[in-house]
C-alpha positions as CSV (number, residue, x, y, z in Angstrom):
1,X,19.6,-31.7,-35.3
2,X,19.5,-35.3,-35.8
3,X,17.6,-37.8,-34.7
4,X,20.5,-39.7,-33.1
5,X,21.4,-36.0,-31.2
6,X,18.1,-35.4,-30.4
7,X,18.0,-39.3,-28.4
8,X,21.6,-38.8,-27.1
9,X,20.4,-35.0,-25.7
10,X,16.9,-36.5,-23.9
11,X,20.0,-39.7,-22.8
12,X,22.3,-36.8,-21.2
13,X,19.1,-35.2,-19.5
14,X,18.4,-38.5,-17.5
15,X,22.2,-39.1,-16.7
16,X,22.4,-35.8,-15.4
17,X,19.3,-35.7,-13.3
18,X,20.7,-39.0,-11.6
19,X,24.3,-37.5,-11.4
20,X,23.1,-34.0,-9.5
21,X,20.5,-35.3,-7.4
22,X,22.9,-38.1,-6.1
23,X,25.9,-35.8,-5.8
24,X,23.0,-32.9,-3.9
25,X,21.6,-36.0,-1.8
26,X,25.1,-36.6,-0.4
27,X,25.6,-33.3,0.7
28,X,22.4,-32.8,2.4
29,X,23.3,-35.7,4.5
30,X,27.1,-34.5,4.8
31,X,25.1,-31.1,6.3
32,X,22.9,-33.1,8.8
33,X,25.5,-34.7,10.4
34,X,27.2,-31.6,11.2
35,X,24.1,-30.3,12.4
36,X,24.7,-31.7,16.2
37,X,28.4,-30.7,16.5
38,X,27.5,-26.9,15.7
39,X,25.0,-26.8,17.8
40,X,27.4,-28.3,20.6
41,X,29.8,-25.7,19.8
42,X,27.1,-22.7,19.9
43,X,26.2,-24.1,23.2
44,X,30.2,-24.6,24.7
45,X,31.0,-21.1,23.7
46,X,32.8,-19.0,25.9
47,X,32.0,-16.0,24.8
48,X,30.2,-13.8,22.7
49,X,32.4,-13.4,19.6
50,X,33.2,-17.5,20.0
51,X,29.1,-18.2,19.6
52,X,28.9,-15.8,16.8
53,X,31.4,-17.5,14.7
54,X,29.6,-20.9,15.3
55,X,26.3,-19.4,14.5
56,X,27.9,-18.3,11.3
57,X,29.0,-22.0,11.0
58,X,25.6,-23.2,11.4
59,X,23.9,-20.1,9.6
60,X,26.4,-21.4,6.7
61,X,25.9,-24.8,6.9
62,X,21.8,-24.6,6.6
63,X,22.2,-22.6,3.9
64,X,24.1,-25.3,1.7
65,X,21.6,-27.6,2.8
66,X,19.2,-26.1,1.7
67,X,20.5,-25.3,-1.3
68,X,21.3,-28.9,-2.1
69,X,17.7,-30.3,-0.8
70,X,16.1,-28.5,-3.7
71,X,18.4,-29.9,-6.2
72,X,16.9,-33.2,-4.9
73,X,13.5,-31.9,-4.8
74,X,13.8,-30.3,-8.7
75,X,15.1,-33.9,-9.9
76,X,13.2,-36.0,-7.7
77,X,10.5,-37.2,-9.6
78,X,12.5,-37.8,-12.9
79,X,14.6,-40.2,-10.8
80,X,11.9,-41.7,-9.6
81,X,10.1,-42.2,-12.6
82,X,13.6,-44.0,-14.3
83,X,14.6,-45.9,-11.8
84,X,10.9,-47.5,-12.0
85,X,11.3,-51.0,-13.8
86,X,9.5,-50.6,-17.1
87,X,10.9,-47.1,-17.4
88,X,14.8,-48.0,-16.7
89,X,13.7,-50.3,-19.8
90,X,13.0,-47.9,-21.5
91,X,15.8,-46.3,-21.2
92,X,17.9,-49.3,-21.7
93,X,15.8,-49.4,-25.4
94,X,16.4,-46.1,-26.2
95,X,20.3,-46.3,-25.6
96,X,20.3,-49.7,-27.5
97,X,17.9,-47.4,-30.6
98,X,20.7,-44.7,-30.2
99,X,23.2,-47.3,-31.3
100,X,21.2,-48.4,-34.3
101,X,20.4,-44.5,-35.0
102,X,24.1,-43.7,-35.3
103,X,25.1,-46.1,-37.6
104,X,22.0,-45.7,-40.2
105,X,23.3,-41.2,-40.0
106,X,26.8,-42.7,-40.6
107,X,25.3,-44.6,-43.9
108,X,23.3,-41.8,-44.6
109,X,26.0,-39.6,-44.3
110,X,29.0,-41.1,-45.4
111,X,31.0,-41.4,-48.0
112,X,28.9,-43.9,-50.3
113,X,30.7,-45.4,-53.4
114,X,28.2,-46.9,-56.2
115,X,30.1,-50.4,-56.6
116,X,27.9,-50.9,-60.3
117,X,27.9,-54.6,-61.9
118,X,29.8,-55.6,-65.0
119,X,28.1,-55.2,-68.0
120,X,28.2,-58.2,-70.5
């Protein structure tokens, strides 16, 4: 693998951490507010079969958050430690060195044409 793969890979890994803890953060909040509306229709039931559905609901519901809450706790402290100032820099260095990387690989491994002097 090269060097330039090898940065874009470790890049991808800190995108993605951001993107899934975001996306599992949302739905953990997305759960908690339907939280108090289940619980309202557990307790307005009218009968048995109407509570169980809602218990399902809300079974259902805590599952998913839960789910999602350790998506945010795996990726936690990776976000964390990026978003920190001198580490976002980092970052910011190592997509700037992934730039530079690429185009030494595409000299390295182009097509390179020995353009010799004239000979007098």
């Amino acid at each position: 693998m090269k060097p330039s793969e090898q940065i874009e890979q470790f890049l991808s890994f800190v995108n993605t951490a951001r993107s899934q803890y975001s996306i599992a953060y949302s739905a953990v909040n997305e759960q908690d507010k339907l939280l108090q509306p289940l619980l309202h229709e557990i307790e307005l039931a009218e009968n048995y079969k109407e509570r169980c559905k809602a218990a399902t609901k809300l079974r259902d519901s805590r599952k998913t958050r839960r789910e999602n809450k350790d998506i945010t706790l795996q990726y936690q402290e990776v976000v964390n430690f990026f978003n920190e100032k001198q580490n976002a820099d980092v970052i910011n260095k190592l997509t700037q060195l992934l730039g530079k990387q690429r185009k030494q690989e595409d000299y390295i491994f182009g097509n390179r044409v020995y353009k010799g002097g004239k000979s007098k």
